[in-house]
Backbone atoms as SQL, in Angstrom:
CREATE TABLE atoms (id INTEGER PRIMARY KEY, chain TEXT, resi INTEGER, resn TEXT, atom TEXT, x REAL, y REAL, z REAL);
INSERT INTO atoms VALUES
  (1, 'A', 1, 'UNK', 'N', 9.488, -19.972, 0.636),
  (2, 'A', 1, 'UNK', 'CA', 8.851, -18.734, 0.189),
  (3, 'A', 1, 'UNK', 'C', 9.080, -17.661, 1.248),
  (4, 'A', 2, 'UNK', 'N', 9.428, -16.269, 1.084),
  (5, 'A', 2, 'UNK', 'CA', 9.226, -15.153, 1.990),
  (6, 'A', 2, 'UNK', 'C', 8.708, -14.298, 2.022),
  (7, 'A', 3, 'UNK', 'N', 7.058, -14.737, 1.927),
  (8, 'A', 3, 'UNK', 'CA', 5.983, -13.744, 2.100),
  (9, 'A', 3, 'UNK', 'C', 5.521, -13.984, 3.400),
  (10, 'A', 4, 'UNK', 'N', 5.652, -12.912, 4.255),
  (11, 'A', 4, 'UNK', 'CA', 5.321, -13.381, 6.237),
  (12, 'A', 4, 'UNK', 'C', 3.973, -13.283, 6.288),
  (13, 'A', 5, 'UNK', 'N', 3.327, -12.186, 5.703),
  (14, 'A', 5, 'UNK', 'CA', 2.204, -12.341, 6.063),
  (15, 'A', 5, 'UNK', 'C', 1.181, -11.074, 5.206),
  (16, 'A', 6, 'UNK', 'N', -0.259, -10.772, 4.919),
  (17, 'A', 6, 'UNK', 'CA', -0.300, -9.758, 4.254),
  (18, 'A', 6, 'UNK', 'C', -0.157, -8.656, 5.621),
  (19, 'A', 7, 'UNK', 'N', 0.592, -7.522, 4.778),
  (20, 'A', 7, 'UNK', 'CA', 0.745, -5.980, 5.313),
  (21, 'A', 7, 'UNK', 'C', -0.261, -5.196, 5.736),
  (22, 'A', 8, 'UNK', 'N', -0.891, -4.714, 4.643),
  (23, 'A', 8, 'UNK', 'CA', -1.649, -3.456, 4.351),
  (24, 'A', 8, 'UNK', 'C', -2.378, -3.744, 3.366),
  (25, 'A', 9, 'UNK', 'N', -3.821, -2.608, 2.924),
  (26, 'A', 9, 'UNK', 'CA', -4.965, -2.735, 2.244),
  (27, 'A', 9, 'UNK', 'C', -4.360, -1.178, 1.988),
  (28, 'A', 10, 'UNK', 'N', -4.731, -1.113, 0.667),
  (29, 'A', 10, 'UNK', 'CA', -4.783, 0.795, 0.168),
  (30, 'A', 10, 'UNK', 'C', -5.727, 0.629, -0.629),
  (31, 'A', 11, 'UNK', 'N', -6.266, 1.729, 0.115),
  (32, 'A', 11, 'UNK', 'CA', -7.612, 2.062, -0.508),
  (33, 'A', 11, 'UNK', 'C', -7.661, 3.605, -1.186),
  (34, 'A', 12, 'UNK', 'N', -8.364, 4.003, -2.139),
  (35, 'A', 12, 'UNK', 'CA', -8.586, 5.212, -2.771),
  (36, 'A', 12, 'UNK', 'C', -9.686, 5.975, -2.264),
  (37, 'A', 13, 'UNK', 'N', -9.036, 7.520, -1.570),
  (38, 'A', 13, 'UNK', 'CA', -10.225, 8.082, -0.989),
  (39, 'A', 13, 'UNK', 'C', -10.198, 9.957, -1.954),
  (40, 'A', 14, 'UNK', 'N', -11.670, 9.927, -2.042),
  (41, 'A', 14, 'UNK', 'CA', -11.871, 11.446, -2.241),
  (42, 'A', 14, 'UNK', 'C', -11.382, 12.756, -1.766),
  (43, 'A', 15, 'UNK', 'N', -11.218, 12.268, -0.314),
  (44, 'A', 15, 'UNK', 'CA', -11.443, 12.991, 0.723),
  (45, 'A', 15, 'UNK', 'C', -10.794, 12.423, 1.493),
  (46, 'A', 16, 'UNK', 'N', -9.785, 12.933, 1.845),
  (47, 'A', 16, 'UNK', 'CA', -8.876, 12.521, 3.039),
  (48, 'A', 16, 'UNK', 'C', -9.318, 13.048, 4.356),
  (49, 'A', 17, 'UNK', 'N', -9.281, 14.060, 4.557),
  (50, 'A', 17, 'UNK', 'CA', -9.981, 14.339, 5.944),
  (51, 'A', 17, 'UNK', 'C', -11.284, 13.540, 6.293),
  (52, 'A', 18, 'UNK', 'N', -11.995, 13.661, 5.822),
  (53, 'A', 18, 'UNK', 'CA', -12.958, 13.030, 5.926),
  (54, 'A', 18, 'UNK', 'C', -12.639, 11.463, 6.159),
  (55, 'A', 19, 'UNK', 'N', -12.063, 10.998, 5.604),
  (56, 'A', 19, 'UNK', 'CA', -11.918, 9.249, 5.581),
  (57, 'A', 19, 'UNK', 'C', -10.996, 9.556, 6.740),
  (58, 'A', 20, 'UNK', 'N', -10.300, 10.282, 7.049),
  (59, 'A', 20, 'UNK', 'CA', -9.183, 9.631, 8.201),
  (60, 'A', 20, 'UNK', 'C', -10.263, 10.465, 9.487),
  (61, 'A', 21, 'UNK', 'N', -10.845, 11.465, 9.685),
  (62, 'A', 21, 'UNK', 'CA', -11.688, 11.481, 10.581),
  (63, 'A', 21, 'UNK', 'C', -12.710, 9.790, 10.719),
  (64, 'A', 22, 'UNK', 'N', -13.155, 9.622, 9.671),
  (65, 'A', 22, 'UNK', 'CA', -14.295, 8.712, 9.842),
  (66, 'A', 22, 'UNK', 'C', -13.102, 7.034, 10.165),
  (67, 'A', 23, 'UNK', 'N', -12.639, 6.907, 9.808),
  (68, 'A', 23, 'UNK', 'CA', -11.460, 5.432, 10.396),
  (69, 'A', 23, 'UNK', 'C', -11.110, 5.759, 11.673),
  (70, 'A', 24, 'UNK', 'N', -10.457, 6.899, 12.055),
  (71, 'A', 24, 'UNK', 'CA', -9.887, 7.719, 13.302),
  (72, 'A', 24, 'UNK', 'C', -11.415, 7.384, 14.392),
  (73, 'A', 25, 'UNK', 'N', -12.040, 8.477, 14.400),
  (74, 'A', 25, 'UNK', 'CA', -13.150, 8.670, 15.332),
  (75, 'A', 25, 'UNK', 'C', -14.483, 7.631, 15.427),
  (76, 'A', 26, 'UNK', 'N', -14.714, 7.174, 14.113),
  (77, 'A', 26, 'UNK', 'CA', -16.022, 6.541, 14.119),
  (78, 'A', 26, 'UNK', 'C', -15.431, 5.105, 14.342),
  (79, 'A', 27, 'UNK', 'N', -14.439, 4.513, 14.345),
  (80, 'A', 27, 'UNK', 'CA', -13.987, 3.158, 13.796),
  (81, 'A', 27, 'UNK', 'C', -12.536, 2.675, 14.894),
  (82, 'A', 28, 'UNK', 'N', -12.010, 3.979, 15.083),
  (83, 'A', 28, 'UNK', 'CA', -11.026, 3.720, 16.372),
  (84, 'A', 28, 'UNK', 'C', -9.586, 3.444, 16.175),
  (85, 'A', 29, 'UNK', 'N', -9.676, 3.400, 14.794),
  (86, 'A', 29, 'UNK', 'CA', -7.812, 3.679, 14.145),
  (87, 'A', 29, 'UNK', 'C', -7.468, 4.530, 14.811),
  (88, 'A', 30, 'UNK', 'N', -5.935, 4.226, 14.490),
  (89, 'A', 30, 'UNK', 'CA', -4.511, 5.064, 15.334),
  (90, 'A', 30, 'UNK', 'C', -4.096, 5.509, 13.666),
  (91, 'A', 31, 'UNK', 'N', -3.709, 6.952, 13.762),
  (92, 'A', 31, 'UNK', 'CA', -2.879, 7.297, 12.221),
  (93, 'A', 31, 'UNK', 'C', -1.355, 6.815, 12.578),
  (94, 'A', 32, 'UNK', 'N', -1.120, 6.227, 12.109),
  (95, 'A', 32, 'UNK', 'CA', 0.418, 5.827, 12.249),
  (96, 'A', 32, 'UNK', 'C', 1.761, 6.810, 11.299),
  (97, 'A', 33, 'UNK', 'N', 1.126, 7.074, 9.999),
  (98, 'A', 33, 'UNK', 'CA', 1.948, 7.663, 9.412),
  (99, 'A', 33, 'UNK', 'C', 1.304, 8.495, 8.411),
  (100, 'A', 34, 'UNK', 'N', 1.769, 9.137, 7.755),
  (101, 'A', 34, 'UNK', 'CA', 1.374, 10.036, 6.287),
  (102, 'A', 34, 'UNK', 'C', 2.283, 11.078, 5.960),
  (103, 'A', 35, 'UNK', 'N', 2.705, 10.522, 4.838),
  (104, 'A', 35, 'UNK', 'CA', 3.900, 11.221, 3.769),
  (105, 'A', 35, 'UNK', 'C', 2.859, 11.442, 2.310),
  (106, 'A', 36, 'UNK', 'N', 3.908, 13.063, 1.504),
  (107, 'A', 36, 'UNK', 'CA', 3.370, 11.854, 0.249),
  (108, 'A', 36, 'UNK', 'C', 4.519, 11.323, -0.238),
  (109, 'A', 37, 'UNK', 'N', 4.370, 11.321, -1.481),
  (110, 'A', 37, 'UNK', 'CA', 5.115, 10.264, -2.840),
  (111, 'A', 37, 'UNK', 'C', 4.701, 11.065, -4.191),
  (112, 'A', 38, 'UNK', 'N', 5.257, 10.706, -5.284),
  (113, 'A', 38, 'UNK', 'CA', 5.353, 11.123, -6.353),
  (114, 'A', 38, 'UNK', 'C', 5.323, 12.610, -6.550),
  (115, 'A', 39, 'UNK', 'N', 6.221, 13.287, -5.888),
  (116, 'A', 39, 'UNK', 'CA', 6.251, 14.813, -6.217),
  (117, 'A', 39, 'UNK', 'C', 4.930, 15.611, -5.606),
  (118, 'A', 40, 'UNK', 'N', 4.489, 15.067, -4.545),
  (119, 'A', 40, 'UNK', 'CA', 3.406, 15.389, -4.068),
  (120, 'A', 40, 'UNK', 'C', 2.188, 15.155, -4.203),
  (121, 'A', 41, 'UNK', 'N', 1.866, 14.381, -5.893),
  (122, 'A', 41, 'UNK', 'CA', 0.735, 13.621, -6.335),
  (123, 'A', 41, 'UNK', 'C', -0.074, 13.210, -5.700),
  (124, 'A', 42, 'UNK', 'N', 0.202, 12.468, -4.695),
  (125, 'A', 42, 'UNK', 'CA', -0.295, 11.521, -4.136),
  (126, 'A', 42, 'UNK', 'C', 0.380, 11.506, -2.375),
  (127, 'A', 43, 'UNK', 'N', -0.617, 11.475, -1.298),
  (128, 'A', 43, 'UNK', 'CA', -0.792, 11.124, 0.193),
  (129, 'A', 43, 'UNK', 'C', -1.135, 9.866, 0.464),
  (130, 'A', 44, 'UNK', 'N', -0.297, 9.459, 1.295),
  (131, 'A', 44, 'UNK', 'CA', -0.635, 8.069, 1.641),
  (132, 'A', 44, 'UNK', 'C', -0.817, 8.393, 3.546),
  (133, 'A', 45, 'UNK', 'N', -1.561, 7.687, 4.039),
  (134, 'A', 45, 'UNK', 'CA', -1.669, 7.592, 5.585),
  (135, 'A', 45, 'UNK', 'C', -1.894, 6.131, 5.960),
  (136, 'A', 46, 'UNK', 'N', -1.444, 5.795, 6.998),
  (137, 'A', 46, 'UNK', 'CA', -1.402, 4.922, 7.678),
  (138, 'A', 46, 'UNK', 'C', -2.280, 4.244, 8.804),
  (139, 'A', 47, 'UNK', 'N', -3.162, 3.666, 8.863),
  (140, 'A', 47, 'UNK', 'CA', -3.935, 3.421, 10.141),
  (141, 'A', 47, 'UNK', 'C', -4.068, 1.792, 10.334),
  (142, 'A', 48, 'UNK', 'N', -4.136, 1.727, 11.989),
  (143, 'A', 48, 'UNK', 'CA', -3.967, 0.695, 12.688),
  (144, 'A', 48, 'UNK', 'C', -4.631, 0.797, 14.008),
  (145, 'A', 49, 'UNK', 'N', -4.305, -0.288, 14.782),
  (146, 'A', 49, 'UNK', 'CA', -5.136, -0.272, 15.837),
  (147, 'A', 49, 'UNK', 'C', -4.286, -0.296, 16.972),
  (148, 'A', 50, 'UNK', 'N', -4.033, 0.346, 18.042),
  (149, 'A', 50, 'UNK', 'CA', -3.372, 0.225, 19.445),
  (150, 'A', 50, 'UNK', 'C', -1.120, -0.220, 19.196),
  (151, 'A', 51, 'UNK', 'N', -1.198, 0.681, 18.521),
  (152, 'A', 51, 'UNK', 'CA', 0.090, 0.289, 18.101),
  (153, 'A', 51, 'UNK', 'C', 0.711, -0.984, 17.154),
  (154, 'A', 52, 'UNK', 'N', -0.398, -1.959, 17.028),
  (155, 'A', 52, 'UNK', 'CA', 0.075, -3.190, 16.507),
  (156, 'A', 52, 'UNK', 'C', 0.475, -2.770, 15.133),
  (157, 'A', 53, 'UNK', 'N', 1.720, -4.360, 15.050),
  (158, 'A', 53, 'UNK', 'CA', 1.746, -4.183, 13.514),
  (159, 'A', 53, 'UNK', 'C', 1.453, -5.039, 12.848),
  (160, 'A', 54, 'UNK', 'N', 0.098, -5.655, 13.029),
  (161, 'A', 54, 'UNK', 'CA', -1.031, -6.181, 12.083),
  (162, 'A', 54, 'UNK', 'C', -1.379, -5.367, 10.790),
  (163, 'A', 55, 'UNK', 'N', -2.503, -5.814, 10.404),
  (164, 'A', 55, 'UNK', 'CA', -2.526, -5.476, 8.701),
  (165, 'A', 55, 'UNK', 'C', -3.219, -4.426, 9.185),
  (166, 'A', 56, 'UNK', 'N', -2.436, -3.294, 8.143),
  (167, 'A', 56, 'UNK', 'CA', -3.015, -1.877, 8.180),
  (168, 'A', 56, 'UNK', 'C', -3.543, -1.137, 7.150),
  (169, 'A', 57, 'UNK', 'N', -4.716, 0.005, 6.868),
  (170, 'A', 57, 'UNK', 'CA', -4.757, 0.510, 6.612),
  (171, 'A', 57, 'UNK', 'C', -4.414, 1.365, 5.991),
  (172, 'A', 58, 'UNK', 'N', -3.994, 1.473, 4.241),
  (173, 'A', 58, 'UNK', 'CA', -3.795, 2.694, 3.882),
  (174, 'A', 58, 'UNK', 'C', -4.807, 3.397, 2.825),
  (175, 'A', 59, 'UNK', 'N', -4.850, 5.031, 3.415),
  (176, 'A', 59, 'UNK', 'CA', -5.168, 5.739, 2.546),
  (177, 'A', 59, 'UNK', 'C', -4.514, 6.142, 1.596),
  (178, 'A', 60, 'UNK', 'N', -5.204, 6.289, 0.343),
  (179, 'A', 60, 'UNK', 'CA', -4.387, 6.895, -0.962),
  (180, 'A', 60, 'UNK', 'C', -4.989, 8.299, -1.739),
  (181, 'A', 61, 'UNK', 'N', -4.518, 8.864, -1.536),
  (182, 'A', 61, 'UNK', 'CA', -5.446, 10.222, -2.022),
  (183, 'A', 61, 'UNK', 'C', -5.032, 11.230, -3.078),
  (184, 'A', 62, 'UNK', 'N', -5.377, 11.428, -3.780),
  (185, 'A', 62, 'UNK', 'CA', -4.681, 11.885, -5.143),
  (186, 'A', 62, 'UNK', 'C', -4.790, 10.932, -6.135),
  (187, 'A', 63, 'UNK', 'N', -4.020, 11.421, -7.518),
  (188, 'A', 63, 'UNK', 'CA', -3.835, 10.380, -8.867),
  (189, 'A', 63, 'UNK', 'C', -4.992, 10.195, -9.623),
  (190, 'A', 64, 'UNK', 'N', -6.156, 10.114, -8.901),
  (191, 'A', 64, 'UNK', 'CA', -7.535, 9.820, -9.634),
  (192, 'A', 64, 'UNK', 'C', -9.020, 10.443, -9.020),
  (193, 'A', 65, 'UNK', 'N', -9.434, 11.312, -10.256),
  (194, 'A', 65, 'UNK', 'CA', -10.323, 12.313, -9.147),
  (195, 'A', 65, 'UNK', 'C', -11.996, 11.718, -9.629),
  (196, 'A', 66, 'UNK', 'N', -11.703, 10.845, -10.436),
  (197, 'A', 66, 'UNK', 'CA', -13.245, 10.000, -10.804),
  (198, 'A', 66, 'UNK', 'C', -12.962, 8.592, -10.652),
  (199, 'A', 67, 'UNK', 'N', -12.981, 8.260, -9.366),
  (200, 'A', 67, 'UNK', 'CA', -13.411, 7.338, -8.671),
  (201, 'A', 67, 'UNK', 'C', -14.686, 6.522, -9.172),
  (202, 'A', 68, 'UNK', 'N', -14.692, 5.333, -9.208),
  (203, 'A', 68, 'UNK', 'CA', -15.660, 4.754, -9.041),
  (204, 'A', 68, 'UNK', 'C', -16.338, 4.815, -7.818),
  (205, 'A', 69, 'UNK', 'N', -18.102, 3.873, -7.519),
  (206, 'A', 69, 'UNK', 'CA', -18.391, 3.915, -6.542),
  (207, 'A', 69, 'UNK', 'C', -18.638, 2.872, -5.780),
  (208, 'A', 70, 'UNK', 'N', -17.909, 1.554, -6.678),
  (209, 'A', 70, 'UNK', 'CA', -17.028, 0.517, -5.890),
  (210, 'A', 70, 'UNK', 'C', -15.830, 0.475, -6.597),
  (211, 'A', 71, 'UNK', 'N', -15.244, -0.808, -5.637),
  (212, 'A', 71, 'UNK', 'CA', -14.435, -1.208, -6.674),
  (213, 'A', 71, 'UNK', 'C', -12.518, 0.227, -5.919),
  (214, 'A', 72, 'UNK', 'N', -12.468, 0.167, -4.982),
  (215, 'A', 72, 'UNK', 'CA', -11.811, 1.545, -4.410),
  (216, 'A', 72, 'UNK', 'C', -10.565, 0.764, -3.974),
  (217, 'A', 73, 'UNK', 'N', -10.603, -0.322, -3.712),
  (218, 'A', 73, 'UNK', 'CA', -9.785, -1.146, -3.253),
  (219, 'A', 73, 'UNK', 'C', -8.195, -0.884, -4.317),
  (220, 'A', 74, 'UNK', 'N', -6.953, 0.291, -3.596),
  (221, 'A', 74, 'UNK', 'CA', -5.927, 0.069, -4.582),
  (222, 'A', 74, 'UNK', 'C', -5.070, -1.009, -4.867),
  (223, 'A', 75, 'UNK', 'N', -4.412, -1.370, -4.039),
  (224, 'A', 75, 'UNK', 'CA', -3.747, -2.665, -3.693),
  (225, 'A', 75, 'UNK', 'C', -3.901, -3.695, -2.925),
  (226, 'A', 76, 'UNK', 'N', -2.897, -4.772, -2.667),
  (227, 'A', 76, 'UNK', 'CA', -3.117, -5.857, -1.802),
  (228, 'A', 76, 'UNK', 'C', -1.227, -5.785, -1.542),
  (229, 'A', 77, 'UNK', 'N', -1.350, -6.253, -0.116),
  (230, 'A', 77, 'UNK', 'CA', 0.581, -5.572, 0.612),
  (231, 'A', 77, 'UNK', 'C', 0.718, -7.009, 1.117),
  (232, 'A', 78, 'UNK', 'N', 1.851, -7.700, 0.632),
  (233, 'A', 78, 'UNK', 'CA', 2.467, -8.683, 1.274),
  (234, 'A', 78, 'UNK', 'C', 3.857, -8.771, 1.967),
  (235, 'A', 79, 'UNK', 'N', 4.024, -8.675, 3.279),
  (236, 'A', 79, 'UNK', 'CA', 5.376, -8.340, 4.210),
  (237, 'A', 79, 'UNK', 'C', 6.352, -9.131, 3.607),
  (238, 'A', 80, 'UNK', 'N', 7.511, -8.915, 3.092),
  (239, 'A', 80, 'UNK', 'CA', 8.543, -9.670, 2.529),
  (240, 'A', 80, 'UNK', 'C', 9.981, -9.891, 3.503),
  (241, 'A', 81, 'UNK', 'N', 10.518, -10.997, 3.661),
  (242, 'A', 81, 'UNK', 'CA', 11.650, -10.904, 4.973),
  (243, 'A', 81, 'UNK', 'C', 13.171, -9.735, 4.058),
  (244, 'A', 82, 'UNK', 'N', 13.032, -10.402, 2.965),
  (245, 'A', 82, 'UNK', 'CA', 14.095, -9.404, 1.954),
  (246, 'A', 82, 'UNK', 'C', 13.608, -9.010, 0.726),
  (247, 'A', 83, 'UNK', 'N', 13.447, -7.973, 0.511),
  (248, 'A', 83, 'UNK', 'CA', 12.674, -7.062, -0.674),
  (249, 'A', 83, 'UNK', 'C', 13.661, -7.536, -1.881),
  (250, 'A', 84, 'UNK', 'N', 14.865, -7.008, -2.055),
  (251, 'A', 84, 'UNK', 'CA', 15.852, -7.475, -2.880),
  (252, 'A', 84, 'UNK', 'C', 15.386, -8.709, -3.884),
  (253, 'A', 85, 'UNK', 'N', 15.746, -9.922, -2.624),
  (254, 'A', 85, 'UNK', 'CA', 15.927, -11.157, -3.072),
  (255, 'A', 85, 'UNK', 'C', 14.020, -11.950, -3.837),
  (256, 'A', 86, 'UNK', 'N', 13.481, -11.004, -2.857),
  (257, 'A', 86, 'UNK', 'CA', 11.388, -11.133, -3.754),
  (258, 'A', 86, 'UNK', 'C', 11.426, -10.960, -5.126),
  (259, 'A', 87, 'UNK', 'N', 11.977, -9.296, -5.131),
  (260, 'A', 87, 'UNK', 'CA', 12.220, -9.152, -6.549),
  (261, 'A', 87, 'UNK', 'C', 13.088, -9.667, -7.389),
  (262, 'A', 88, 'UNK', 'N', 13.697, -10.035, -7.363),
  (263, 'A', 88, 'UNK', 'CA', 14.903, -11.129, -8.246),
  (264, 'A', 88, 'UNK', 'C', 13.751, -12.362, -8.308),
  (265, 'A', 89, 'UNK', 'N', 13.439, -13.186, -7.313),
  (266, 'A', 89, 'UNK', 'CA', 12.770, -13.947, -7.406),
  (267, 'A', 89, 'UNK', 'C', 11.270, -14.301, -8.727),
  (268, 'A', 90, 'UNK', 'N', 10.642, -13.000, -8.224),
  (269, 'A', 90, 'UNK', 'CA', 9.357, -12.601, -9.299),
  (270, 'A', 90, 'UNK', 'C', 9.970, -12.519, -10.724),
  (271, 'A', 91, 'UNK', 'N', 11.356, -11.975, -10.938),
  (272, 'A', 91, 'UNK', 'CA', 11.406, -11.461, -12.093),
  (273, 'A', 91, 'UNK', 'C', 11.864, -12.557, -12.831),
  (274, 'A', 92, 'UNK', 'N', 12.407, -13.770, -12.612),
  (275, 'A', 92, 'UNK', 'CA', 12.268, -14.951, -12.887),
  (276, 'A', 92, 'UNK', 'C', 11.222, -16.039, -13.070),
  (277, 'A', 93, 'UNK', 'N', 10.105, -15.754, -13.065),
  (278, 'A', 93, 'UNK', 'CA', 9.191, -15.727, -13.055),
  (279, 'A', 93, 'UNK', 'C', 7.889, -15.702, -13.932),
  (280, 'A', 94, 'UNK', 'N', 7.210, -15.904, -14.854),
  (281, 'A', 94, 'UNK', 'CA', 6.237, -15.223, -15.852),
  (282, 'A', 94, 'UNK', 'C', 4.918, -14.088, -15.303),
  (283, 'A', 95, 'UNK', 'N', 5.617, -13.003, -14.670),
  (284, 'A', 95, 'UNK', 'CA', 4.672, -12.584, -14.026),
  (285, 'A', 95, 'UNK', 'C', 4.911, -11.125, -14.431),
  (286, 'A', 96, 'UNK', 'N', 4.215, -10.435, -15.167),
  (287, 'A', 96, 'UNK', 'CA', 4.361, -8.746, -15.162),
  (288, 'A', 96, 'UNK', 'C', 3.735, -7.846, -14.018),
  (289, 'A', 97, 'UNK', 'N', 5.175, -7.138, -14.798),
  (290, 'A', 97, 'UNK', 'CA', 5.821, -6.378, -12.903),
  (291, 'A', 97, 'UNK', 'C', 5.271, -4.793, -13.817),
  (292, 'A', 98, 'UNK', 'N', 5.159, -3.972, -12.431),
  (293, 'A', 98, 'UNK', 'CA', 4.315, -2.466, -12.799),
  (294, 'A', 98, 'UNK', 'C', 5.836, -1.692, -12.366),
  (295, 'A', 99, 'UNK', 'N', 6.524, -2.459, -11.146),
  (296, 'A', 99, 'UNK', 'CA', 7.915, -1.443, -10.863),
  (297, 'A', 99, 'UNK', 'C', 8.677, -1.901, -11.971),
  (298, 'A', 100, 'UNK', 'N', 9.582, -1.303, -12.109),
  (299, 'A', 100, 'UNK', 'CA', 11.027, -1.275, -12.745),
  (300, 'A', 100, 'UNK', 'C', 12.068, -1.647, -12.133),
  (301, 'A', 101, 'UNK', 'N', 11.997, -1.052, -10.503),
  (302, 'A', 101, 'UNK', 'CA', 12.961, -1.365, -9.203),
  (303, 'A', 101, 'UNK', 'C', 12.243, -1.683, -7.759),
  (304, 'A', 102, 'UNK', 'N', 13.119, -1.854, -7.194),
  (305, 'A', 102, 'UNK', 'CA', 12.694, -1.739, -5.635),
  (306, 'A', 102, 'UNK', 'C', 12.144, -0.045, -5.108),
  (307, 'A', 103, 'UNK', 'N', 11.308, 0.712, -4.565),
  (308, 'A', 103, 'UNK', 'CA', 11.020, 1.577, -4.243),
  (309, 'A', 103, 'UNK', 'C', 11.565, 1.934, -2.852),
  (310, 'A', 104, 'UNK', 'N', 12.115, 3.003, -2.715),
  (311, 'A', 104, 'UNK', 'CA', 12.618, 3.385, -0.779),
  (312, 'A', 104, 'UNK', 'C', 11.745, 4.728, -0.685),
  (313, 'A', 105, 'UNK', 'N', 10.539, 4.257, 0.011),
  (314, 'A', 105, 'UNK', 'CA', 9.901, 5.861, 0.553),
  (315, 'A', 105, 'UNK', 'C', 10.323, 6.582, 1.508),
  (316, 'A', 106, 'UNK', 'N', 9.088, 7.838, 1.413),
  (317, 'A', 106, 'UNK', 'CA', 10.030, 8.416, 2.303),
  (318, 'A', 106, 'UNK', 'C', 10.482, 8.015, 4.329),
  (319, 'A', 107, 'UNK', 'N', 9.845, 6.846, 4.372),
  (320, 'A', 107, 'UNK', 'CA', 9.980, 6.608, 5.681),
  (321, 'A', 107, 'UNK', 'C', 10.581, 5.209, 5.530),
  (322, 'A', 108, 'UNK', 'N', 11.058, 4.818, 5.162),
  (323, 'A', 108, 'UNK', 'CA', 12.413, 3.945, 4.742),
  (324, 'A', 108, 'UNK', 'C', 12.201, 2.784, 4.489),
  (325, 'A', 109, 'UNK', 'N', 10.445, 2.599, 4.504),
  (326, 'A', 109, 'UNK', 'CA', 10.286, 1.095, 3.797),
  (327, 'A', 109, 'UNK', 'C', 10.688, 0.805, 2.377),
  (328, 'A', 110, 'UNK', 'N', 10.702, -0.126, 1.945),
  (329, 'A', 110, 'UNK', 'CA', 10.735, -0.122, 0.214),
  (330, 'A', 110, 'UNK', 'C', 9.821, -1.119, -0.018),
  (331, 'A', 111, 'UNK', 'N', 9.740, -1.014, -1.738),
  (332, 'A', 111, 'UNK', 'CA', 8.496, -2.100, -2.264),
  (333, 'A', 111, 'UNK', 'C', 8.144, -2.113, -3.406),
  (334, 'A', 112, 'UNK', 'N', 8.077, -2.710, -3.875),
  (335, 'A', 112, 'UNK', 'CA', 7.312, -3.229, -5.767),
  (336, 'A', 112, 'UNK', 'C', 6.258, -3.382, -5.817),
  (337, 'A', 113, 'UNK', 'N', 5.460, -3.072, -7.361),
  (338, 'A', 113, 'UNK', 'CA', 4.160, -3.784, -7.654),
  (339, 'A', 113, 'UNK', 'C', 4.789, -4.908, -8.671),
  (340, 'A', 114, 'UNK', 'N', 3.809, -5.638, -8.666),
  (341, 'A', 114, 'UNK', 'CA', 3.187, -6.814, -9.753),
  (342, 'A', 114, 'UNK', 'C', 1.863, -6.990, -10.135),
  (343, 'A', 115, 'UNK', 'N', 1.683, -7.525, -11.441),
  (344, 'A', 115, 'UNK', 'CA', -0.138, -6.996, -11.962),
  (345, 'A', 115, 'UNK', 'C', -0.297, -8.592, -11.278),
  (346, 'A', 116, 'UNK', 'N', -1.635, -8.646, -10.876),
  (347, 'A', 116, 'UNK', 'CA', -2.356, -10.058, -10.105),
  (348, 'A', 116, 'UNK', 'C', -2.694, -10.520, -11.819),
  (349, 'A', 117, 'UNK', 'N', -3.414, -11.946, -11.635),
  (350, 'A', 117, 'UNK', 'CA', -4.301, -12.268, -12.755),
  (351, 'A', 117, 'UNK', 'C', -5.045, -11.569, -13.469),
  (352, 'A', 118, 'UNK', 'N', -5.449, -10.781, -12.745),
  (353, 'A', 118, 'UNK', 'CA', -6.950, -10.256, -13.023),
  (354, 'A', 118, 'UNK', 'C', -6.843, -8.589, -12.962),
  (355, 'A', 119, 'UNK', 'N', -5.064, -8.075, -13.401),
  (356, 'A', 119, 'UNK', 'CA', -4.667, -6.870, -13.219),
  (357, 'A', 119, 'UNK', 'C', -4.842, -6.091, -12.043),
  (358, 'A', 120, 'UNK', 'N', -4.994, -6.775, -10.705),
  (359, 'A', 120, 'UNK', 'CA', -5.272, -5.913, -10.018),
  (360, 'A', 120, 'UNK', 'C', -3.596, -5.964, -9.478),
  (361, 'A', 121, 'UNK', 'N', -3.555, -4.671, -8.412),
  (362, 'A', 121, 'UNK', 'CA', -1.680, -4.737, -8.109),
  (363, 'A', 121, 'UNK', 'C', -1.986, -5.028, -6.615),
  (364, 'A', 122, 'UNK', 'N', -0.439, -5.881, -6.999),
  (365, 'A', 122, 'UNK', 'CA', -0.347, -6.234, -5.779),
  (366, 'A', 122, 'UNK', 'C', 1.322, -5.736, -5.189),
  (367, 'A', 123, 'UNK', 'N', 1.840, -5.528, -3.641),
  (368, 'A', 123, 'UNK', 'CA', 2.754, -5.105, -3.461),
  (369, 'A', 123, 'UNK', 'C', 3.545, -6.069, -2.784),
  (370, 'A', 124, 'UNK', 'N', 4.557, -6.021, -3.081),
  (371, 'A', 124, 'UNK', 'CA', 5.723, -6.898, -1.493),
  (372, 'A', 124, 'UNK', 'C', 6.651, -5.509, -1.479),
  (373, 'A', 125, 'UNK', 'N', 6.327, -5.401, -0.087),
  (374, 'A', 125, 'UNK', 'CA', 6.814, -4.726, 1.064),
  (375, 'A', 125, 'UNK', 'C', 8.064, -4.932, 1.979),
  (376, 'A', 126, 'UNK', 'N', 8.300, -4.291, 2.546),
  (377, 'A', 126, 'UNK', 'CA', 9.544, -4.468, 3.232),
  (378, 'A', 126, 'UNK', 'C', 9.560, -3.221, 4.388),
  (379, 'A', 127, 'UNK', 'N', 9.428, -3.716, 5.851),
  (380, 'A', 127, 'UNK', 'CA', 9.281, -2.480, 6.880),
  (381, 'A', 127, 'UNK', 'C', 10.797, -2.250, 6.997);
């Protein structure tokens, strides 16, 4: 199997300043990154702790402006050694997929969804 380890948590925030002040200052994250995606739709940021690249933090901001008031949790990120060969893999598979392709953002990772059991998405990643 080549899932290394989980990645990242994305979470859905109202308020981006606010959430990356309150992770940043109250909590002691490092912002590592923030681009957006989808034509500007949507900001994603990055947070971690002291440079590591343990499981990180992402914010997601945009796409949905009635939030629940649980339940915020967007995805679940699993590090993949080859993105390519994951997806070939899954798609063989009985498992419905939310991508179509492999994704290359704008900071040169790439990555797919797949719906979990229980529809929630999940990603394999690729740094």
């Amino acid at each position: 199997m080549a899932v290394k380890k989980m990645d990242h948590v994305g979470v859905f925030v109202k308020d981006l300043d606010a959430s990356l002040n309150f992770y940043q200052e109250i909590v002691g994250m490092d912002l590592k990154d923030k681009f957006t995606i989808n034509n500007g739709a949507l900001t994603l940021a990055f947070l971690g702790f002291n440079g590591s690249d343990e499981t990180e933090l992402e914010l997601v901001y945009g796409g949905n402006p009635d939030l629940p008031e649980e339940g915020k949790v967007n995805h679940i990120a699993f590090l993949v050694d080859e993105i390519e060969e994951e997806f070939n893999r899954l798609k063989g598979l009985d498992i419905s997929f939310i991508s179509e392709e492999v994704t290359t953002l704008p900071n040169g990772y790439r990555n797919f969804f797949v719906n979990g059991p229980d529809g929630e998405k999940v990603e394999f990643f690729k740094r």
